[in-house]
Backbone bond lengths (Angstrom), bond angles and torsions (degrees), N, CA, C in turn:
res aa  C-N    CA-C-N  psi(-1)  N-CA   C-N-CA  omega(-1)  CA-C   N-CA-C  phi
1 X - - - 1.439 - - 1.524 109.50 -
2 X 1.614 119.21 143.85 1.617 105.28 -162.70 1.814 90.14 -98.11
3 X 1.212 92.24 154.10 1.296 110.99 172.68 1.420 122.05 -46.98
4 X 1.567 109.90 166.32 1.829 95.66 -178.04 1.652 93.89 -104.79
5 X 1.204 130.57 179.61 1.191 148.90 151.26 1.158 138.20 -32.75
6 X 1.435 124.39 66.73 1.036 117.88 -172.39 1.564 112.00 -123.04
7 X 1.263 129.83 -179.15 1.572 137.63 -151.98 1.375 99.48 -69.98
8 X 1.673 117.25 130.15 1.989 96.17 160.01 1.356 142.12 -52.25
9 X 1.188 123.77 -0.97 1.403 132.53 -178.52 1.780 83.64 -88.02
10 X 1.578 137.67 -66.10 0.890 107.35 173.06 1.256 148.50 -64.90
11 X 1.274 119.41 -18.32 1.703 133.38 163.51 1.264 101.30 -60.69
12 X 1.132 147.74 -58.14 1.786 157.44 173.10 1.810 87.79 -44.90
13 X 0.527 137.51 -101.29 1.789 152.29 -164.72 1.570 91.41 -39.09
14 X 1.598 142.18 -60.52 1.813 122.99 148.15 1.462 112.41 -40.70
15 X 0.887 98.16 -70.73 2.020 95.91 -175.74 1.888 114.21 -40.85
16 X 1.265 105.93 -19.55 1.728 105.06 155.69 0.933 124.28 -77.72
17 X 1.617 135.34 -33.83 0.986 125.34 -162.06 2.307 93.01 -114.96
18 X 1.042 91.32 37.11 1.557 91.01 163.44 1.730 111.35 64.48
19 X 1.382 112.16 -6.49 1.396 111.05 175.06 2.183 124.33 -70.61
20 X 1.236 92.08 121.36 1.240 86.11 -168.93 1.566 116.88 -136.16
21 X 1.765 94.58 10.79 2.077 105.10 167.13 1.304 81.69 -147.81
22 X 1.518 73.70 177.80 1.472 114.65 172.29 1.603 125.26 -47.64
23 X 1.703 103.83 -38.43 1.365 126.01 -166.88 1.810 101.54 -98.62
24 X 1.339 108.23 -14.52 1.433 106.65 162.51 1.633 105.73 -60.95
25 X 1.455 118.09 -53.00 1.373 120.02 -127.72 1.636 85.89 -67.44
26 X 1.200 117.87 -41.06 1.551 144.96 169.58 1.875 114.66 -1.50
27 X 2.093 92.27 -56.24 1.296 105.23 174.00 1.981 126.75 -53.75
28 X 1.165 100.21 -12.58 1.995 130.67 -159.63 1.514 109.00 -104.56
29 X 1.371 108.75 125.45 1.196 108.90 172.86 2.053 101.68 -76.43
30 X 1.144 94.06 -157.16 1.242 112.73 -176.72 1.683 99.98 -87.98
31 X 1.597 102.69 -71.06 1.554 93.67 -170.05 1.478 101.01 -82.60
32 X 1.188 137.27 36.55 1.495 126.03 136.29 1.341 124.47 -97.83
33 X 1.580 110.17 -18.77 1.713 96.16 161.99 1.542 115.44 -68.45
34 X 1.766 119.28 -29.22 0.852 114.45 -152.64 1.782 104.71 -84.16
35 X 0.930 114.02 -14.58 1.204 147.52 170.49 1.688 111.85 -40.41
36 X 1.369 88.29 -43.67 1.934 118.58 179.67 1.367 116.39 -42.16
37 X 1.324 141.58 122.82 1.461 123.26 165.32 1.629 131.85 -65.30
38 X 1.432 118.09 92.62 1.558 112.76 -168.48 1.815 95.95 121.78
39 X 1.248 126.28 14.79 1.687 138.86 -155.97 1.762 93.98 -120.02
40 X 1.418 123.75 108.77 1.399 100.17 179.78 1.858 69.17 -116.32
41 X 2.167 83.68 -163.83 1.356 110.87 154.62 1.126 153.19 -106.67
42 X 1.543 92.24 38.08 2.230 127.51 178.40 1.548 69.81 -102.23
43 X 1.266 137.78 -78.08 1.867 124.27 -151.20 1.474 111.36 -65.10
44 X 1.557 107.55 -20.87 2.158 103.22 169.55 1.215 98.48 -49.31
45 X 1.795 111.02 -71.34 1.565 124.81 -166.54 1.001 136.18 -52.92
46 X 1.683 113.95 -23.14 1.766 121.80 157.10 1.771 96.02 -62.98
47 X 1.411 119.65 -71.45 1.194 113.79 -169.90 1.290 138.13 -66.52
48 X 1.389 125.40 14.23 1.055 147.71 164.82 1.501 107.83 -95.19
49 X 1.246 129.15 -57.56 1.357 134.71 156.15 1.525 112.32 -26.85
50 X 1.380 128.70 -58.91 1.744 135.45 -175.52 1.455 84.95 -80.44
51 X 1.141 121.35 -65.53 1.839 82.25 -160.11 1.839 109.23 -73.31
52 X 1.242 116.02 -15.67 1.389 98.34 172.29 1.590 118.74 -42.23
53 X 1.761 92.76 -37.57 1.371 101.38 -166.64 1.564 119.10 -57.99
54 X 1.445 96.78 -14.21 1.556 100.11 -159.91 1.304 99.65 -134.24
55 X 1.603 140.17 25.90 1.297 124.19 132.11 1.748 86.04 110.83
56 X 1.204 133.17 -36.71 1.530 122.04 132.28 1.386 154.67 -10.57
57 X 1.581 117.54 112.27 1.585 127.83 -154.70 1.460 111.51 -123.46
58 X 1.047 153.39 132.22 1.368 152.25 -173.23 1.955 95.74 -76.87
59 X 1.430 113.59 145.50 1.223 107.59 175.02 1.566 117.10 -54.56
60 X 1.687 83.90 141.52 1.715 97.43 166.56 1.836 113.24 86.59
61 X 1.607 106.76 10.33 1.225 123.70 169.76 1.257 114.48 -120.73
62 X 1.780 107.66 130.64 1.547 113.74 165.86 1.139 137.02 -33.99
């Protein structure tokens, strides 16, 4: 599933770590994206929003 829209500093900071869907982001906790250089928590909350949408959990969540 393609990613939603988020800032290039955060797409650049995924694009390091090889993430390139939705079902990538999947492999990542929370505070390891945030962890990211250019990774805030405006790009968690878009992406928490799309995968909410779709039945999707960041690692290490119920």
């Amino acid at each position: 599933m393609e990613l939603p829209k988020i800032s290039q500093p955060a797409m650049r900071a995924l694009t390091s770590i090889n993430v390139k869907s939705l079902e990538d982001i999947m492999k990542y906790s929370e505070e390891e994206l945030l962890a990211l250089h250019g990774f805030g928590p405006k790009s968690i909350r878009i992406l928490r929003k799309e995968m909410d949408a779709h039945g999707m959990k960041f690692k290490n969540e119920e």
